[in-house]
Backbone as XML, in Angstrom:
<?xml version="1.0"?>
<chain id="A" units="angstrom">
  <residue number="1" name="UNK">
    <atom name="N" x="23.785" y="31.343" z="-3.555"/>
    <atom name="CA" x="22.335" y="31.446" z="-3.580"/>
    <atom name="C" x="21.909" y="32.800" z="-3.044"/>
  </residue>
  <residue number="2" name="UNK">
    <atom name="N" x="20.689" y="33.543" z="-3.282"/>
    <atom name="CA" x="20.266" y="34.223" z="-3.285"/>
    <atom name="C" x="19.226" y="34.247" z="-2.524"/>
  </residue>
  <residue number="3" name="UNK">
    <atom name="N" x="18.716" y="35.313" z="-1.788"/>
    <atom name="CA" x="17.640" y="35.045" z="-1.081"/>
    <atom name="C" x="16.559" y="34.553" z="-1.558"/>
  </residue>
  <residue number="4" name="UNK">
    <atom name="N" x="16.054" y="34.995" z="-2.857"/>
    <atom name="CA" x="14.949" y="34.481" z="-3.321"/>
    <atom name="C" x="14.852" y="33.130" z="-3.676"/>
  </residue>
  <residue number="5" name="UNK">
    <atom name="N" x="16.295" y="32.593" z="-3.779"/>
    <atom name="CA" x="16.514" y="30.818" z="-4.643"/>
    <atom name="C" x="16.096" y="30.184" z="-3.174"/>
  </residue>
  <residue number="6" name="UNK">
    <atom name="N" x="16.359" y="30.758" z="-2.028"/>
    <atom name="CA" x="16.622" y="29.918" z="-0.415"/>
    <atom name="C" x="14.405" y="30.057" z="-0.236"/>
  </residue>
  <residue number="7" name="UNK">
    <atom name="N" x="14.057" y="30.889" z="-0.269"/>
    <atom name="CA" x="12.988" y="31.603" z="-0.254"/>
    <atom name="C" x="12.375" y="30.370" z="-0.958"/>
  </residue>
  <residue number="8" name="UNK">
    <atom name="N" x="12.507" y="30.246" z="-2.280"/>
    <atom name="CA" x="11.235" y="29.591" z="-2.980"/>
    <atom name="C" x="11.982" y="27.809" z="-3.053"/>
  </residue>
  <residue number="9" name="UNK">
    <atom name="N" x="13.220" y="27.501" z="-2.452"/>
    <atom name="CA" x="13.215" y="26.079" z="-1.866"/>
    <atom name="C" x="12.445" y="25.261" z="-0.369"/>
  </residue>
  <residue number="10" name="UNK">
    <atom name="N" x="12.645" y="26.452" z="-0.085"/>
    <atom name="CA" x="11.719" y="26.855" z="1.668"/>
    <atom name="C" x="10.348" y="26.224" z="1.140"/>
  </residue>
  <residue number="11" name="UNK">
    <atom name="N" x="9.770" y="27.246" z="0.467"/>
    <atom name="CA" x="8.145" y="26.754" z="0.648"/>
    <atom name="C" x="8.388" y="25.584" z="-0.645"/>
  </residue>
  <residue number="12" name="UNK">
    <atom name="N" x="8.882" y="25.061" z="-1.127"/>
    <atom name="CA" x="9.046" y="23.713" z="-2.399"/>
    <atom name="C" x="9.211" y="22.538" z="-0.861"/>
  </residue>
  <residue number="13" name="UNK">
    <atom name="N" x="9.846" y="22.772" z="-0.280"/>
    <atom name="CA" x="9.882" y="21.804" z="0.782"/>
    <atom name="C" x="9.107" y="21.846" z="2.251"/>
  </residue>
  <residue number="14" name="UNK">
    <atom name="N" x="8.257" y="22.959" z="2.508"/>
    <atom name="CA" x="6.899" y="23.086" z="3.431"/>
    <atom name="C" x="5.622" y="22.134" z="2.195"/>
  </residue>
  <residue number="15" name="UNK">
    <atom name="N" x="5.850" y="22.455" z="1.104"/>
    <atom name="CA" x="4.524" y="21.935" z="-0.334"/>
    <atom name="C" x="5.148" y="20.571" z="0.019"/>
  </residue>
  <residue number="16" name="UNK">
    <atom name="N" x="6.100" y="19.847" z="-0.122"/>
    <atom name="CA" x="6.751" y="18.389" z="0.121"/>
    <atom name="C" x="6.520" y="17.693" z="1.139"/>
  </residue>
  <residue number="17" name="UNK">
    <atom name="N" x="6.720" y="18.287" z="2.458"/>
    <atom name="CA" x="6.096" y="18.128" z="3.395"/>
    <atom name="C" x="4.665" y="18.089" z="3.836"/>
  </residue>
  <residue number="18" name="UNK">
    <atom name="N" x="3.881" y="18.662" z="3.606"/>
    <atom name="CA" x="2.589" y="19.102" z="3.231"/>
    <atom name="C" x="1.639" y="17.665" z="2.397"/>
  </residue>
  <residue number="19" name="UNK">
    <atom name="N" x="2.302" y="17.617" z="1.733"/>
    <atom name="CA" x="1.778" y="16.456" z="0.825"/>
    <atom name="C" x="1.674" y="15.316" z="1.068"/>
  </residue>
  <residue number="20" name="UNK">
    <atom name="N" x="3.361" y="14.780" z="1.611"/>
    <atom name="CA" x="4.102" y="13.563" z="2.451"/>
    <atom name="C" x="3.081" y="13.659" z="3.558"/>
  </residue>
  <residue number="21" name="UNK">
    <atom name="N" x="2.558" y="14.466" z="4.384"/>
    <atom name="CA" x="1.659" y="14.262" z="5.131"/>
    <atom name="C" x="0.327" y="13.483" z="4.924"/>
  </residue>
  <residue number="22" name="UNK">
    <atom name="N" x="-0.336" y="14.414" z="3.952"/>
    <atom name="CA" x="-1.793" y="14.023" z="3.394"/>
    <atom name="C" x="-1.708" y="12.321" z="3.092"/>
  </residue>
  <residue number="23" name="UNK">
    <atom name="N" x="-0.621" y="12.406" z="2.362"/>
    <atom name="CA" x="0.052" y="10.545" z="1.744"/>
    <atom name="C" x="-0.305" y="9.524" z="2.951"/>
  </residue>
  <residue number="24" name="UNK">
    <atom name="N" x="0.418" y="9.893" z="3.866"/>
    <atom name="CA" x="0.719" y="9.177" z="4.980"/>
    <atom name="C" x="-0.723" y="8.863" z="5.607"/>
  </residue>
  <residue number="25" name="UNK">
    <atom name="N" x="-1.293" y="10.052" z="6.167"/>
    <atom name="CA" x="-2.548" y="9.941" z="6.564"/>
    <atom name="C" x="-3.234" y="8.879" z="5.940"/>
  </residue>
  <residue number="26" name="UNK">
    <atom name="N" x="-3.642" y="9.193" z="4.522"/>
    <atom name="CA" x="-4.257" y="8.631" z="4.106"/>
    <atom name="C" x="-4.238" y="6.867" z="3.447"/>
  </residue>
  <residue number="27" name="UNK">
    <atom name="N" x="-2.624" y="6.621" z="3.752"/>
    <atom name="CA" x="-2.156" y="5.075" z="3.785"/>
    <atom name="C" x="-2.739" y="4.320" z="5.185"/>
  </residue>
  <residue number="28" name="UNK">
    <atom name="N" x="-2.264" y="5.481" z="6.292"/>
    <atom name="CA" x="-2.880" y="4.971" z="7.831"/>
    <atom name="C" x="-4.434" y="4.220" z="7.367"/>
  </residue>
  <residue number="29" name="UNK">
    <atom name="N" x="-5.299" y="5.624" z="6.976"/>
    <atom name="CA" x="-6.645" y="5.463" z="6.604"/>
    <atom name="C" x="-7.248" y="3.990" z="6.052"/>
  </residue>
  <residue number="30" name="UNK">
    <atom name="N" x="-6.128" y="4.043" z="5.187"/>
    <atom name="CA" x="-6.752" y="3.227" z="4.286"/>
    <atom name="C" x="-6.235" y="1.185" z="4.956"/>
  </residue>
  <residue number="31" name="UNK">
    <atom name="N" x="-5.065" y="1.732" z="5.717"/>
    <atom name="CA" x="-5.222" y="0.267" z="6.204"/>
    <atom name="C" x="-5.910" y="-0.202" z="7.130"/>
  </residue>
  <residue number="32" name="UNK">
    <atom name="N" x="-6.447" y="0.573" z="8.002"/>
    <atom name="CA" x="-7.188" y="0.579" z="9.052"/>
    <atom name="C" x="-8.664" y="0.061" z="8.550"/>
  </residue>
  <residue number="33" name="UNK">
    <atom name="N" x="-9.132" y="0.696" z="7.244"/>
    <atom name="CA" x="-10.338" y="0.363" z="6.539"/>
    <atom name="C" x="-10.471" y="-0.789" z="5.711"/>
  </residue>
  <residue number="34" name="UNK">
    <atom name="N" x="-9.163" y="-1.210" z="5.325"/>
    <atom name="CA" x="-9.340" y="-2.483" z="4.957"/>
    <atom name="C" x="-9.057" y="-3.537" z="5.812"/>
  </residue>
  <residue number="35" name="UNK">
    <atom name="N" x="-8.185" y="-3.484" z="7.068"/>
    <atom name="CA" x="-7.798" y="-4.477" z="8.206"/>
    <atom name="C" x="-9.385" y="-4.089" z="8.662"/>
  </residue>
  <residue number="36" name="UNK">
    <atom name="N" x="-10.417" y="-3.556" z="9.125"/>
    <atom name="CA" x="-11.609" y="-3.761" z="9.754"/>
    <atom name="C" x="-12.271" y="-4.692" z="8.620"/>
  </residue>
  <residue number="37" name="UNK">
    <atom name="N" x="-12.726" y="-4.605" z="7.826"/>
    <atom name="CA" x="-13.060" y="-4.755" z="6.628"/>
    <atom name="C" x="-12.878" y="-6.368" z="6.692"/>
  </residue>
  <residue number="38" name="UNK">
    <atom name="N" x="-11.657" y="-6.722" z="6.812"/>
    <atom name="CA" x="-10.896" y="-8.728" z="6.606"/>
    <atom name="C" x="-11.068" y="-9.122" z="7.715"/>
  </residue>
  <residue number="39" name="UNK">
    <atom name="N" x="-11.208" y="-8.455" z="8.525"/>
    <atom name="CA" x="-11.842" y="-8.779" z="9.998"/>
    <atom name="C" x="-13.113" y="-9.433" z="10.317"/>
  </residue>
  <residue number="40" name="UNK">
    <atom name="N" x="-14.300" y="-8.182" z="9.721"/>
    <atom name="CA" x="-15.580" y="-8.665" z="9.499"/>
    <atom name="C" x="-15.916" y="-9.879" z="9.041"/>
  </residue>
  <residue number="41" name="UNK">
    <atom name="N" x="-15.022" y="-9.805" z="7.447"/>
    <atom name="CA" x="-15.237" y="-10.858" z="6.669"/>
    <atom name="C" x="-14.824" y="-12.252" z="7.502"/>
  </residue>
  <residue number="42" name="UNK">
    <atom name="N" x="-13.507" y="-12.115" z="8.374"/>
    <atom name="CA" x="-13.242" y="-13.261" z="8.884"/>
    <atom name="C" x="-13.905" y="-14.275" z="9.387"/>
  </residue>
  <residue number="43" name="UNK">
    <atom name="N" x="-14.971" y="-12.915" z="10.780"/>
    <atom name="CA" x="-15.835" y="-13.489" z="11.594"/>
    <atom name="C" x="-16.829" y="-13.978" z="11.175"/>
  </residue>
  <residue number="44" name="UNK">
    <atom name="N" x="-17.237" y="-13.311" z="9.961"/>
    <atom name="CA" x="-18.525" y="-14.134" z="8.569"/>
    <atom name="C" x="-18.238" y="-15.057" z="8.560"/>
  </residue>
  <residue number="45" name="UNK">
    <atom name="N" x="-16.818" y="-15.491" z="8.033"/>
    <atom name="CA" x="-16.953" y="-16.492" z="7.538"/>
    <atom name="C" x="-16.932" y="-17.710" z="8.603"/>
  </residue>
  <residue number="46" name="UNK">
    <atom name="N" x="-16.266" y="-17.713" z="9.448"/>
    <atom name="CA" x="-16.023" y="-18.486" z="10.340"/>
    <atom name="C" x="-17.889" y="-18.851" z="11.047"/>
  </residue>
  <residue number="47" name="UNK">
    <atom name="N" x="-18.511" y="-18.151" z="11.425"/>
    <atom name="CA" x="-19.785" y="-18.051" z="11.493"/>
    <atom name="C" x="-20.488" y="-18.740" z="11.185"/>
  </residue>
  <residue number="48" name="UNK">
    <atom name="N" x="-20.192" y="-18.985" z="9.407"/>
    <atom name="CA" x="-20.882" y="-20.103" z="8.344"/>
    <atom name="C" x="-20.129" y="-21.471" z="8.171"/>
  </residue>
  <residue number="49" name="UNK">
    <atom name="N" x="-18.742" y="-20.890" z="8.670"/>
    <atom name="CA" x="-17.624" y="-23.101" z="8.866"/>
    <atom name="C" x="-16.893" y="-22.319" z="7.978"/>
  </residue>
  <residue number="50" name="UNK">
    <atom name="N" x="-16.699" y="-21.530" z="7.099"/>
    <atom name="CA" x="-15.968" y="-21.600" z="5.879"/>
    <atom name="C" x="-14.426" y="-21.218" z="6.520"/>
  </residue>
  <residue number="51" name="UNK">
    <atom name="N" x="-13.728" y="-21.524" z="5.434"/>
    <atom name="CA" x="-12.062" y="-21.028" z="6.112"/>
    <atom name="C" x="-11.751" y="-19.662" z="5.591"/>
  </residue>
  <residue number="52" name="UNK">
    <atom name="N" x="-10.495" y="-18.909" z="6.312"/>
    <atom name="CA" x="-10.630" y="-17.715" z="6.398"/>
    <atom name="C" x="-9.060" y="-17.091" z="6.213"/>
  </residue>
  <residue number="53" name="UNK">
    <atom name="N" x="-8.434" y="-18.533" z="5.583"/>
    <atom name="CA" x="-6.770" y="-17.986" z="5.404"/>
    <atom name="C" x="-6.707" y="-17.239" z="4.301"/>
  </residue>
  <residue number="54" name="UNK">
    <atom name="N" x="-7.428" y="-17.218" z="3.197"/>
    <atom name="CA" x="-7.187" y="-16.432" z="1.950"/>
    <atom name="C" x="-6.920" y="-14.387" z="2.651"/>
  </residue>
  <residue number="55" name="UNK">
    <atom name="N" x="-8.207" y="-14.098" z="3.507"/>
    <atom name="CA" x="-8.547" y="-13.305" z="3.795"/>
    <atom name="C" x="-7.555" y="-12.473" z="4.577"/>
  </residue>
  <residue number="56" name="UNK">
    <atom name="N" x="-6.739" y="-13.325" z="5.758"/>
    <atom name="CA" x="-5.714" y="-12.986" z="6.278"/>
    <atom name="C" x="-4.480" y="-12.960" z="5.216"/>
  </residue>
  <residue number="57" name="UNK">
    <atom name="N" x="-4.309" y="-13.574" z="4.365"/>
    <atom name="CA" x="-3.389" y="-13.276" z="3.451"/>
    <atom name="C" x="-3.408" y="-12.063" z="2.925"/>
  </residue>
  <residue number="58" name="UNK">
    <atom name="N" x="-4.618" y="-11.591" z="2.231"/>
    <atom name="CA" x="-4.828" y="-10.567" z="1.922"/>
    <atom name="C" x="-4.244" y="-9.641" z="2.981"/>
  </residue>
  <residue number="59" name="UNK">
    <atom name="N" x="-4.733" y="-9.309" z="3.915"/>
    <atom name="CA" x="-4.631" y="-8.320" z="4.733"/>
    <atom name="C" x="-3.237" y="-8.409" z="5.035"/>
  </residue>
  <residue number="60" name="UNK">
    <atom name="N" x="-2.425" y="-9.440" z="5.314"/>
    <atom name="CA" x="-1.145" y="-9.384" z="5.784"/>
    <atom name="C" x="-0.354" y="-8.560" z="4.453"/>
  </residue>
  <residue number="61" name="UNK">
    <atom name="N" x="-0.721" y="-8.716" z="3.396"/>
    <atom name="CA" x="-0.041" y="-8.445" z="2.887"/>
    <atom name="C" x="0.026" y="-6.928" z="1.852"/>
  </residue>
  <residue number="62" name="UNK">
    <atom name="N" x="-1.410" y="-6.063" z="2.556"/>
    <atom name="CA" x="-1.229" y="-4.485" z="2.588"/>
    <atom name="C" x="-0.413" y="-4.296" z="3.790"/>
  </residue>
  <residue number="63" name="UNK">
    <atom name="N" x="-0.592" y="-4.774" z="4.877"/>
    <atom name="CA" x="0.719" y="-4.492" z="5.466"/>
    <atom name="C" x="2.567" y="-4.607" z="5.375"/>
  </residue>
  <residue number="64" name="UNK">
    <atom name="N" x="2.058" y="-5.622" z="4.815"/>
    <atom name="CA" x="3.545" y="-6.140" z="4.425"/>
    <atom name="C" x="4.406" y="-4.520" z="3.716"/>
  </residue>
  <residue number="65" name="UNK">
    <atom name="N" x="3.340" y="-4.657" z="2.589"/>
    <atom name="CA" x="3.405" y="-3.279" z="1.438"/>
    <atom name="C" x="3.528" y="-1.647" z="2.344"/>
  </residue>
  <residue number="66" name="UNK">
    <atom name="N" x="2.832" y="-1.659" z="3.322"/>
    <atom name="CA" x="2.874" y="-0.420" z="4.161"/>
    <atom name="C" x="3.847" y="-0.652" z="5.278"/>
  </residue>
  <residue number="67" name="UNK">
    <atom name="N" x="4.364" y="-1.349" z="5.329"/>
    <atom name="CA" x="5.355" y="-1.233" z="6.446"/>
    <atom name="C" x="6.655" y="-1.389" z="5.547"/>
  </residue>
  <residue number="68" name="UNK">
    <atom name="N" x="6.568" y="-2.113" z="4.468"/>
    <atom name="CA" x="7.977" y="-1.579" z="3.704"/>
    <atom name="C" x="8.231" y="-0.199" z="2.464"/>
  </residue>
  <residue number="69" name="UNK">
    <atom name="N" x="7.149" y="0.620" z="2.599"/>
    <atom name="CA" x="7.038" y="1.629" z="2.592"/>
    <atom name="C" x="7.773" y="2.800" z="3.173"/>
  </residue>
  <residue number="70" name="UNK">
    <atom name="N" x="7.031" y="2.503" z="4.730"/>
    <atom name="CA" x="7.465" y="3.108" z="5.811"/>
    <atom name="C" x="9.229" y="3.159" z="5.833"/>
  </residue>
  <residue number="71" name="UNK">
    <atom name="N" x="9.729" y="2.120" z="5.960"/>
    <atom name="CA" x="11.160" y="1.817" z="6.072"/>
    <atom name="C" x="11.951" y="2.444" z="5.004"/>
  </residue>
  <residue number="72" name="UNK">
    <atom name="N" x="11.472" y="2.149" z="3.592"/>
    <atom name="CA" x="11.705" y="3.360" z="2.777"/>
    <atom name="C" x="11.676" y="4.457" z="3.223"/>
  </residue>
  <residue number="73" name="UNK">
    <atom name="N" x="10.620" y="5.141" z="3.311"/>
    <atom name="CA" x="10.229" y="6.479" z="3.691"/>
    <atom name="C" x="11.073" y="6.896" z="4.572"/>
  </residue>
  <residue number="74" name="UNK">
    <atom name="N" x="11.402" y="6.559" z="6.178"/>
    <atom name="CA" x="11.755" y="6.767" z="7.391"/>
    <atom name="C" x="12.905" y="6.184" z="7.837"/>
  </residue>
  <residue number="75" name="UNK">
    <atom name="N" x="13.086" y="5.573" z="7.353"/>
    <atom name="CA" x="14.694" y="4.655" z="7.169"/>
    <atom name="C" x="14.580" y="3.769" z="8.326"/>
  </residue>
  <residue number="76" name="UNK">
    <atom name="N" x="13.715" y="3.910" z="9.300"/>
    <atom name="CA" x="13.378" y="2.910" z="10.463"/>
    <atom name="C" x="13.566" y="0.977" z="10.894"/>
  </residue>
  <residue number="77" name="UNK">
    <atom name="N" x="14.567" y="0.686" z="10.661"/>
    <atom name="CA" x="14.232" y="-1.021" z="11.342"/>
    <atom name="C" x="13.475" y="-1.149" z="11.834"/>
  </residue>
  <residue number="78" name="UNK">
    <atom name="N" x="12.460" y="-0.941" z="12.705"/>
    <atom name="CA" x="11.200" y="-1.491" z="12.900"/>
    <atom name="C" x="10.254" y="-1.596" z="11.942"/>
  </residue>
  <residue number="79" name="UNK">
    <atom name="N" x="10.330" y="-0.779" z="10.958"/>
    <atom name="CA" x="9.028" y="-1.293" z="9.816"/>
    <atom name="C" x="9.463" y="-1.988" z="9.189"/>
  </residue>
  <residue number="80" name="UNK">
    <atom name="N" x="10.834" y="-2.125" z="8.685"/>
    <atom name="CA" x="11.277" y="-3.262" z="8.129"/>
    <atom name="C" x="11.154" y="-4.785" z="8.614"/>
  </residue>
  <residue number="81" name="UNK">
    <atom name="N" x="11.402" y="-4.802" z="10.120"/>
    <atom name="CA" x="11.152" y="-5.986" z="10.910"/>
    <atom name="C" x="9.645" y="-6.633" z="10.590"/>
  </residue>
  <residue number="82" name="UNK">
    <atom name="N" x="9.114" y="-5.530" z="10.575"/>
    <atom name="CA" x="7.514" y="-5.723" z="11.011"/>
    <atom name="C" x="7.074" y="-6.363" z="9.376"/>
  </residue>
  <residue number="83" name="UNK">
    <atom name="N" x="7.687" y="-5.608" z="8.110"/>
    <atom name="CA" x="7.256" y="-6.213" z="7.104"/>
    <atom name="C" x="7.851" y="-7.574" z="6.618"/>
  </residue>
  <residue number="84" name="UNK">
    <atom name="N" x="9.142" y="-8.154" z="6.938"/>
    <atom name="CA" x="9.758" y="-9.189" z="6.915"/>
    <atom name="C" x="8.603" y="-9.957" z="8.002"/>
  </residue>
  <residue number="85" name="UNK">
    <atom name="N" x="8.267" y="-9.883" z="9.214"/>
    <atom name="CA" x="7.374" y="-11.354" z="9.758"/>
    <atom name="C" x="5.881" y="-11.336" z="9.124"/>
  </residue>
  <residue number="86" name="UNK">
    <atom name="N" x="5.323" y="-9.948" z="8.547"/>
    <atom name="CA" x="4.153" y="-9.997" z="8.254"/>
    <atom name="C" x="4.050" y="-10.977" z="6.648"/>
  </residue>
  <residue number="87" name="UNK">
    <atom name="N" x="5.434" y="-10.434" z="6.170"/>
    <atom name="CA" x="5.666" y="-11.277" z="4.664"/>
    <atom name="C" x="5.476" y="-12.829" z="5.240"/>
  </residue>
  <residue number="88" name="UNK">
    <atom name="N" x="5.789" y="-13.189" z="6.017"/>
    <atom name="CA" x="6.716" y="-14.579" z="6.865"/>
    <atom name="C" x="4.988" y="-15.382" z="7.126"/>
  </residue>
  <residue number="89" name="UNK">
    <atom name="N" x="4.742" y="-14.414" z="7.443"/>
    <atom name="CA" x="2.764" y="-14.910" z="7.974"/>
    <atom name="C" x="2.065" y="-14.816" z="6.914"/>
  </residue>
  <residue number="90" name="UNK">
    <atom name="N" x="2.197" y="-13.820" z="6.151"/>
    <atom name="CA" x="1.304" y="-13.845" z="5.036"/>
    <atom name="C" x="1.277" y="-15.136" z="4.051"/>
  </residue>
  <residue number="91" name="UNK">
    <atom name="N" x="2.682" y="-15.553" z="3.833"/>
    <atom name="CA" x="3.273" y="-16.886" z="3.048"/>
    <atom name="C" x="2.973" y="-18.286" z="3.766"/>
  </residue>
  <residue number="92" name="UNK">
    <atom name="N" x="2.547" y="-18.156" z="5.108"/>
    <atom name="CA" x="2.090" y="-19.417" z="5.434"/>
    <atom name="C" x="0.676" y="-19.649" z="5.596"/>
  </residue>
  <residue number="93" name="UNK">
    <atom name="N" x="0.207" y="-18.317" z="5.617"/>
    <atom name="CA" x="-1.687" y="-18.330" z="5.489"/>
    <atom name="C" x="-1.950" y="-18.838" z="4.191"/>
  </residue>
  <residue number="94" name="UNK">
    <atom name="N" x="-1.363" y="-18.231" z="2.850"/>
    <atom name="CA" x="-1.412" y="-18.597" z="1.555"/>
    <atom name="C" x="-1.353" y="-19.812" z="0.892"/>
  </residue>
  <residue number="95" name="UNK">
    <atom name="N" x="0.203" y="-20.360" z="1.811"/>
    <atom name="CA" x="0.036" y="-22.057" z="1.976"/>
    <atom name="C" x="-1.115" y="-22.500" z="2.512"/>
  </residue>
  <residue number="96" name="UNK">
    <atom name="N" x="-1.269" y="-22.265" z="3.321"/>
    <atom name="CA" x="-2.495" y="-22.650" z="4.157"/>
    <atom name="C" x="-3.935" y="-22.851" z="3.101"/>
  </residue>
  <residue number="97" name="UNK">
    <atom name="N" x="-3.793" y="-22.197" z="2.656"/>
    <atom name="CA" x="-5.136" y="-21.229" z="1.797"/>
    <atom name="C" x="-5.043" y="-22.694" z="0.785"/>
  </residue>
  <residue number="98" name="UNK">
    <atom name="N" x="-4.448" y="-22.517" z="-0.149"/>
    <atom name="CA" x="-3.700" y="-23.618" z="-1.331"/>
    <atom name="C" x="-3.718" y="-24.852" z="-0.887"/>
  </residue>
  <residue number="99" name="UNK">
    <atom name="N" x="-3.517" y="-25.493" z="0.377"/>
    <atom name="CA" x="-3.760" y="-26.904" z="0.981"/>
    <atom name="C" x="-5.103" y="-27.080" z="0.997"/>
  </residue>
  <residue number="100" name="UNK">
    <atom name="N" x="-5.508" y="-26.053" z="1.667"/>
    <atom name="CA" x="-7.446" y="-26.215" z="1.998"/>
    <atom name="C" x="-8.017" y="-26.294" z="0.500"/>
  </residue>
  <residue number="101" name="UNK">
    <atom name="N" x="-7.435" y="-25.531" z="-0.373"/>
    <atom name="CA" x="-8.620" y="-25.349" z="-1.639"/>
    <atom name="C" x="-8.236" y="-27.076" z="-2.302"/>
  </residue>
  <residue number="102" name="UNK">
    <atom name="N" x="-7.378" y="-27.398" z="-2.308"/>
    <atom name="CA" x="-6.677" y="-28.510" z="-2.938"/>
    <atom name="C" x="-7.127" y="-30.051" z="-2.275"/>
  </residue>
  <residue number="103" name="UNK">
    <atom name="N" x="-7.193" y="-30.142" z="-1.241"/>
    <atom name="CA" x="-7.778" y="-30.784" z="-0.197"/>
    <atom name="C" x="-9.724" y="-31.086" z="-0.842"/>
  </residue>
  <residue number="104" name="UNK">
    <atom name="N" x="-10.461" y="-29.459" z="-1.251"/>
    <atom name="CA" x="-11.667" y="-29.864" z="-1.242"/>
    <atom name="C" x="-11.521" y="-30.235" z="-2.920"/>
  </residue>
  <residue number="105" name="UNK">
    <atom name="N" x="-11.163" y="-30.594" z="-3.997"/>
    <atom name="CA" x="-10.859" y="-30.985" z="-4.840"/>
    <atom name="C" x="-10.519" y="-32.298" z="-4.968"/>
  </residue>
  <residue number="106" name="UNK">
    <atom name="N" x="-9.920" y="-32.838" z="-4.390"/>
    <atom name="CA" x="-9.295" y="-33.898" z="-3.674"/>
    <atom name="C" x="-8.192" y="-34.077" z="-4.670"/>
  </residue>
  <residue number="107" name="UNK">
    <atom name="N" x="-7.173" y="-33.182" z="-4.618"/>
    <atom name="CA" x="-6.171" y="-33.572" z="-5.277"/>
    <atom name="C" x="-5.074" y="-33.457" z="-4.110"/>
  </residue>
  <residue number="108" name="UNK">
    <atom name="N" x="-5.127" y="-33.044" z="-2.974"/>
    <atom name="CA" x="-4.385" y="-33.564" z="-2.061"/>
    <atom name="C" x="-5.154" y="-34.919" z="-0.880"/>
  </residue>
</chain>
């Protein structure tokens, strides 16, 4: 290699980096805005009697998606951990969710 080949892999991987940043940020961003967001809605609903497992499903399960991301990304066991119990919670809110709707139907 040549100086110029080392030279223009240099800044191809500061631009990679650079980017991988903005990404990241803006995954943080965006879960933070939707976990406030299922939050609100929670306390709504609860407020009015209504149930509120659909909502936590939801939310568990942009995390689920961003923490097995992460583990991709970072090679880290802890985000992996974290997306295996959030999967684990998300699947029993959902049950949850599916009993209640089934229940006011009365087919359970």
């Amino acid at each position: 290699m040549n100086k110029e080949e080392i030279l223009k892999k240099s800044r191809n991987s500061k631009n990679n980096e650079h980017f991988d940043s903005i990404v990241n940020k803006y995954l943080r961003t965006q879960s933070i805005i939707i976990s406030c967001l299922c939050i609100m809605l929670v306390l709504f609903n609860l407020s009015i009697g209504k149930g509120y497992f659909e909502l936590f499903a939801i939310l568990l399960s942009i995390h689920v998606v961003l923490n097995f991301s992460l583990y991709k990304y970072y090679s880290k066991k802890m985000y992996f951990y974290f997306s295996g119990v959030y999967l684990l919670i998300c699947l029993i809110y959902l049950i949850l969710y599916i009993v209640s709707e089934l229940k006011k139907v009365n087919i359970l």
